[in-house]
N, C-alpha and C positions, 0 to 999 in steps of 0.2 A: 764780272757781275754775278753773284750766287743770287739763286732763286730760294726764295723761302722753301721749308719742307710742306710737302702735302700732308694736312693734315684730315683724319677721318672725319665723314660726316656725321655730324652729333646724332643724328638720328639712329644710327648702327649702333653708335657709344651708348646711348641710351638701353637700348633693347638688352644688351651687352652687361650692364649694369644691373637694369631691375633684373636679370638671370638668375645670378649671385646674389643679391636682396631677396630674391624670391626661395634661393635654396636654402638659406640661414631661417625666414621666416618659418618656410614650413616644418622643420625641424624642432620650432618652440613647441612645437602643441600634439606632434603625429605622436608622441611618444605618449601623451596621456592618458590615451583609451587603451595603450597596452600597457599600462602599468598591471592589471589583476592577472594575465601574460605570463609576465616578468617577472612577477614575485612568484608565481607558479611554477614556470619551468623552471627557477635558478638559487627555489628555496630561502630564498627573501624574505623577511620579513615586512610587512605596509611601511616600516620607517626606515627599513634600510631601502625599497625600493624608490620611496619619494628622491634618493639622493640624484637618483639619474635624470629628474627635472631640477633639483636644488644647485646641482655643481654646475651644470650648464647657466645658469642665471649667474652663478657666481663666475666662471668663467668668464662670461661675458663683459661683467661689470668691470674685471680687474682690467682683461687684455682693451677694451675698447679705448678709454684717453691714450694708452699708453702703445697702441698701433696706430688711433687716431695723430697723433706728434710724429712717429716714424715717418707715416706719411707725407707728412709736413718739411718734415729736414731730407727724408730721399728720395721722394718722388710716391706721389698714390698710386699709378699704374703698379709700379713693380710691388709694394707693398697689398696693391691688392691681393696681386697674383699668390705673392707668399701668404695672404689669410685665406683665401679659398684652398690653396694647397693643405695650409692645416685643418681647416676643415674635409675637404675629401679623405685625409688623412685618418684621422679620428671617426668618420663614416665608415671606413675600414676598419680599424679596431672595434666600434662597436658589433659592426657583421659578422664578423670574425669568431667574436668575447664567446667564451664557455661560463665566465664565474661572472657574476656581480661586480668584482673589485674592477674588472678589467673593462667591463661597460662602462664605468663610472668615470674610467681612466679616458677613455674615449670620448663619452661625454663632455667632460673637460675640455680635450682638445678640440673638440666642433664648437665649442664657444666662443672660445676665440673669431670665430666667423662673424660676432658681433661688431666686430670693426668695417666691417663692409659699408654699413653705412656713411659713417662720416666721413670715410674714403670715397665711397662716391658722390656724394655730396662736394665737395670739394673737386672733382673731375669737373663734374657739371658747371659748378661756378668758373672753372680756369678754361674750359675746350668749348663751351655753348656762346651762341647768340648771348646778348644781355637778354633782350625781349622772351627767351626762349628759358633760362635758369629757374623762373620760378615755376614754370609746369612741369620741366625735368626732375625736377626737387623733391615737386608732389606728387608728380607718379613712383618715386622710388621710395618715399614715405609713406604712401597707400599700401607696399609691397609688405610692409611691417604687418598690419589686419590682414590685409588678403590671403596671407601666406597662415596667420593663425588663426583663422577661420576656415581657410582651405584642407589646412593639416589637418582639423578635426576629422573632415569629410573624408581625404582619401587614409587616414588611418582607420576609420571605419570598415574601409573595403581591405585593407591589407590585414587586418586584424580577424573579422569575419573569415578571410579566403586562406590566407596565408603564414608562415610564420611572422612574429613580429619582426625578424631580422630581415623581413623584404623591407620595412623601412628606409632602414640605414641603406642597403643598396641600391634601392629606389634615390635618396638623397646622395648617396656617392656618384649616380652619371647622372643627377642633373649638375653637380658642382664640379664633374671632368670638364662637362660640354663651356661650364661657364667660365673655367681656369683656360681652356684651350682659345676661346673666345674675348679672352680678356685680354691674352697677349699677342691676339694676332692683331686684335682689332680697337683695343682700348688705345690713344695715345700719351705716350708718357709728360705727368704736367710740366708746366715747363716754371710752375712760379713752387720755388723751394723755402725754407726757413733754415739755415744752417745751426747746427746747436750740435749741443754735448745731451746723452740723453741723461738723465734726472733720477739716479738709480732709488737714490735714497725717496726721494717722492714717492716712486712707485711704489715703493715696498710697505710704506706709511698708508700710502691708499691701499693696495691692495689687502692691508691686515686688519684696516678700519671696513671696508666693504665686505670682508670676509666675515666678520664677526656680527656687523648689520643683517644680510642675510642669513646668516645661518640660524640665528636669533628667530627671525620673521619664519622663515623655514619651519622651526621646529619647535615654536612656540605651541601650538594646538597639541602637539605629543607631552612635553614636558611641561607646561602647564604656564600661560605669561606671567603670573607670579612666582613662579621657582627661582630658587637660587642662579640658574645658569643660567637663564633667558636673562633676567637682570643685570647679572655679571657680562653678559657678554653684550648688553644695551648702553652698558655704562662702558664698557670696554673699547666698543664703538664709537661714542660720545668722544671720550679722551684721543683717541687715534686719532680723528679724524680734524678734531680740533688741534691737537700737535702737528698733523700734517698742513691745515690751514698755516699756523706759525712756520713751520720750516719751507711751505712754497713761499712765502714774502720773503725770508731772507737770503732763499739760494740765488746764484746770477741768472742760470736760466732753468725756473721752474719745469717741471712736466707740464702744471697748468695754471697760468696768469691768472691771479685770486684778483688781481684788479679788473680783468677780463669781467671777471663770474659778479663783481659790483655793477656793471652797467645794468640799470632800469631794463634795456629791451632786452638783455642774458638771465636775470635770477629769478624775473615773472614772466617767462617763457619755461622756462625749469622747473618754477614752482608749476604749472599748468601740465606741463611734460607730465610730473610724478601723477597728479592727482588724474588725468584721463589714464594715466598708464594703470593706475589704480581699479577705475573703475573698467578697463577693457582687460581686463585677465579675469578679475571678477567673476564677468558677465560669462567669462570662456568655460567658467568652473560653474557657477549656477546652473544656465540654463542647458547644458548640453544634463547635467544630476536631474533638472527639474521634468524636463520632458521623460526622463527614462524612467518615472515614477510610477512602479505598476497603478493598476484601480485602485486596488485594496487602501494603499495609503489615501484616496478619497480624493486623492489630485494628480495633475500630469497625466502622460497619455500611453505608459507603458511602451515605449518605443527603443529599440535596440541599440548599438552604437552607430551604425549608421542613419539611423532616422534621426539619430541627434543628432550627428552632421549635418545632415539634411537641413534641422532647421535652423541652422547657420548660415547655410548657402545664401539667403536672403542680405545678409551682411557683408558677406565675400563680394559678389556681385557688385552690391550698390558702391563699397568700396573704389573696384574696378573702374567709375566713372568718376566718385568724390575727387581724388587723389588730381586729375586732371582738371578738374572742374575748381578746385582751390586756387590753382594756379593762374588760373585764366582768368579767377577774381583777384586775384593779385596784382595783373597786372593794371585794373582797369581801379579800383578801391585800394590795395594795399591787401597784407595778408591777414592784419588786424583784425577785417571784417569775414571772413567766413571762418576764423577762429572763435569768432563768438559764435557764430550761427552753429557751428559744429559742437561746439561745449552747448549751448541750449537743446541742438537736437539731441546729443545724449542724456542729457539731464531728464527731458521730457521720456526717451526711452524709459530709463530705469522708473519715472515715476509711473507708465503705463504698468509697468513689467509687477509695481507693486500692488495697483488698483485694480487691474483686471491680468488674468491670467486663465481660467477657466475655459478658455476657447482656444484651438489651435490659429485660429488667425488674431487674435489678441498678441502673441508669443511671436507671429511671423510680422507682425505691423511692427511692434515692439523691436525686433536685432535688425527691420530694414533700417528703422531710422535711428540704430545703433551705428549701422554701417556707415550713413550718409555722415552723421555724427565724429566718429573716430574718422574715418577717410578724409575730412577737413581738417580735422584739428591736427592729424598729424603731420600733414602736408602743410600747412600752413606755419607749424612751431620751426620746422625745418627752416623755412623760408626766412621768419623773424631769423631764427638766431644767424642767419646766413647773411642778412640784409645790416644786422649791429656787429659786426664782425670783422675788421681789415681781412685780406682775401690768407695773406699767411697762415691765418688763425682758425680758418675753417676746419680743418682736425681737431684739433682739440675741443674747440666749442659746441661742436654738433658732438663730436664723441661723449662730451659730458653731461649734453641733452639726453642721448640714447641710455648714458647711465640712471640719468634721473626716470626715463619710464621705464625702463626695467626692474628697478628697485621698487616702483612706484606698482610696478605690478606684480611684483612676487611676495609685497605686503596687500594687495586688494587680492590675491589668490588665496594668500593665508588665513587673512579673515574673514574672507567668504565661505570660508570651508570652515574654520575654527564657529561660526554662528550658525551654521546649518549642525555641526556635529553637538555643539550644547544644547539642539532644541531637537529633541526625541520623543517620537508618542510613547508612554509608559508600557511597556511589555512588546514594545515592536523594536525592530531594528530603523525603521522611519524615521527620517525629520519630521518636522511639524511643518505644516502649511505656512504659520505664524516665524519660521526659522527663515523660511526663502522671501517671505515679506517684508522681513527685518535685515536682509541683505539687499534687496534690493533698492530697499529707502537709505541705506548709510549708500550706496553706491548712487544714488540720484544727489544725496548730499556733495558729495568729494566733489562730481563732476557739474553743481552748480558753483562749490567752492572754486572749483577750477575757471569755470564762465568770471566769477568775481575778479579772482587773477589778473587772466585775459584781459579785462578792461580797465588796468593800471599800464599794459605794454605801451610804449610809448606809438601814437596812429604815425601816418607819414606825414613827413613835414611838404612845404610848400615844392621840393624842388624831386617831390613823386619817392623821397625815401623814407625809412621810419625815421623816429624822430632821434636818434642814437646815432651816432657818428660810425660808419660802416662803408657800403662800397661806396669808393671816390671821395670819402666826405673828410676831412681833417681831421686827426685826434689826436691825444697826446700822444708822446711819445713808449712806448712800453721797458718797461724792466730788463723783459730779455736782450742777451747783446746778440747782435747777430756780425756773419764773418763780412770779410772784405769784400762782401758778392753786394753789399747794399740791400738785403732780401728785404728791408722796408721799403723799399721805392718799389722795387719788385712785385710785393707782397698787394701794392694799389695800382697798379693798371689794369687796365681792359682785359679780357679774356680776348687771347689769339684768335683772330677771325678765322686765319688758316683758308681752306678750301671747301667750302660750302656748299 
């Protein structure tokens, strides 16, 4: 008689997880108090500096569906281990970098650390309690804000104290500790999707997403009416839509375009883009708006770490959101504090536009940013997790994570492209009236996003949403899979294992 293997207690796995979430997060944002740094010591230009945030976004967008499905066909564990490796990797070449080109190269490769998510996400759902999945989910979707609210603050301290290449070092041992912890202690899942990988797919997406952002990127420099913003808008358009056609007719796509039609995946997505919009946004306003000497007649003159500082309010609240979603999920569905969390954003941004004048106007305003994004992203997590057979977890969460990353490297660019067109006359200042009219298009998107949110389909009678997902029968999918049956596989319970 063989005894089942011992499996870790999710509690470990967890901790183990948000590591690695947490070292990818804070990596989004540490780098952009030392952008004036960086153009400095490496003779940069402001347009060739921005690439070292540009290529990481792009990075991230291409590798995430396309390590999200690896994960799926050979296992998340081992696939994690391999994205945080390329991330500490490229941690090191950034540390390392003497030029610009070679930063950038680096950058790149820590992007790729964007797959961490849907990677763990999909652990959670196969190795956790059922009862226990959706607060795993959201504390590791919380990890996304925390970590880019957090960055601001400890790049403040590395920037003030140190060179900016303590960064990357700083972010290379926290992502050893979380590579070494991942394979001692993660278990490898046991529910697979066998497949051939999707070359041609990928390449189609990654050339359409390449030209999206780099469009979004560099629209404020060359101008969103120029020839090349255009060209490569429309360039985008065309890709992306050829790629839609050749994922329906390959046998087994990169990513199930019938997947991306269900009701509870493309208004969980559309909500994904538009908070992701307005939470980069707010990353680039408000850390510009408080650093606002007197003289411009607003803001509080505060350094880069005082603008950390007052983000901290948001980090924090996060800290709790992320668990706190969860725990309404289990008892409501995740339906409802996705809306509560798109309205408390919505109400932030509209404080953020009406009153501002006061340093506690600005700290009331990103707490109940925090409470805000710390729901809705933990909760989008959960949606796309809940409409999803369990095989499909990579890919579907991978291509949520792409939709707020794109979603927010277009609310970063026009947050800064509407502050940079409103200039007081003879000063180098924006206008009061330039971060007012940021902050109202950013209360817009993220009631747009609340509107969304309540098209998701709620839970049906038997406590699930209303989209056929874990346990629930659906049709059969496109993809073929091998002689292992990974659709029967794909719908059972997650291994109770040893508890």
């Amino acid at each position: 008689m063989t005894t089942a293997p011992v499996r870790q207690h999710y509690n470990v796995t967890l901790a183990v997880l948000a590591l690695g979430a947490l070292s990818y997060a804070l990596l989004q944002t540490m780098v952009a108090p030392a952008l004036p740094e960086i153009q400095h010591e490496l003779g940069a230009t402001p347009t060739q500096a921005t690439w070292v945030l540009t290529v990481y976004l792009l990075s991230a967008s291409i590798a995430t569906p396309i390590l999200g499905r690896l994960g799926d066909m050979f296992g998340k564990e081992r696939m994690l281990v391999v994205v945080l490796g390329l991330f500490a990797a490229g941690s090191l070449i950034c540390a390392l970098s003497s030029s610009l080109e070679l930063l950038i190269a680096g950058r790149a490769v820590q992007g790729a650390a964007g797959a961490v998510f849907p990677l763990a996400f999909g652990i959670i759902r196969d190795e956790f309690p059922r009862d226990r999945v959706a607060t795993g989910i959201g504390l590791i979707s919380a990890t996304f804000g925390i970590g880019g609210g957090g960055g601001l603050i400890l790049s403040g301290l590395i920037v003030d104290n140190l060179s900016y290449r303590w960064i990357f070092w700083f972010g290379l041992i926290v992502v050893l500790i979380a590579v070494v912890a991942t394979r001692l202690w993660v278990p490898e899942s046991p529910v697979k999707s066998p497949a051939r990988v999707d070359y041609g797919g990928a390449a189609l997406l990654s050339a359409g997403l390449t030209a999206f952002l780099v469009a979004v990127s560099e629209g404020n420099r060359w101008g969103w009416l120029s020839a090349q913003i255009i060209g490569l808008f429309v360039a985008a358009a065309v890709l992306l839509v050829v790629w839609v056609l050749y994922e329906q007719r390959v046998s087994e796509p990169l990513v199930d375009i019938d997947l991306l039609r269900l009701r509870g995946v493309w208004t969980t997505n559309l909500t994904a883009f538009l908070i992701g919009f307005g939470m980069f946004g707010s990353f680039i306003l408000v850390p510009q708006f408080v650093q606002m000497p007197e003289a411009s007649g607003y803001g509080f003159g505060v350094g880069v770490l005082g603008a950390g500082l007052f983000m901290l309010p948001s980090t924090a609240v996060m800290l709790v959101a992320g668990p706190l979603a969860g725990s309404l999920a289990g008892r409501v569905g995740s339906k409802v504090p996705l809306l509560i969390g798109t309205a408390c954003a919505s109400a932030s941004f509209l404080l953020l536009s009406l009153a501002h004048s006061e340093e506690w106007h600005i700290v009331l305003a990103v707490a109940l940013l925090g409470l805000g994004i710390g729901l809705s992203f933990a909760s989008m997590a959960n949606l796309i997790v809940e409409a999803v057979p369990q095989y499909q977890t990579g890919e579907a969460t991978g291509m949520n994570t792409i939709m707020r990353t794109v979603g927010g490297a277009f609310g970063a660019q026009i947050a800064a492209a509407i502050i940079t067109n409103h200039v007081e006359p003879g000063t180098a200042f924006p206008t009061e009236d330039g971060f007012t009219t940021a902050f109202v298009l950013g209360a817009v998107s993220v009631a747009v996003a609340f509107a969304a949110a309540t098209l998701i389909p709620g839970r049906a009678s038997g406590g699930r949403t209303g989209e056929p997902g874990i346990g629930s029968p659906r049709p059969q999918p496109r993809r073929a899979h091998g002689p292992s049956g990974s659709e029967d596989q794909g719908r059972r319970s997650p291994i109770p294992g040893a508890r």
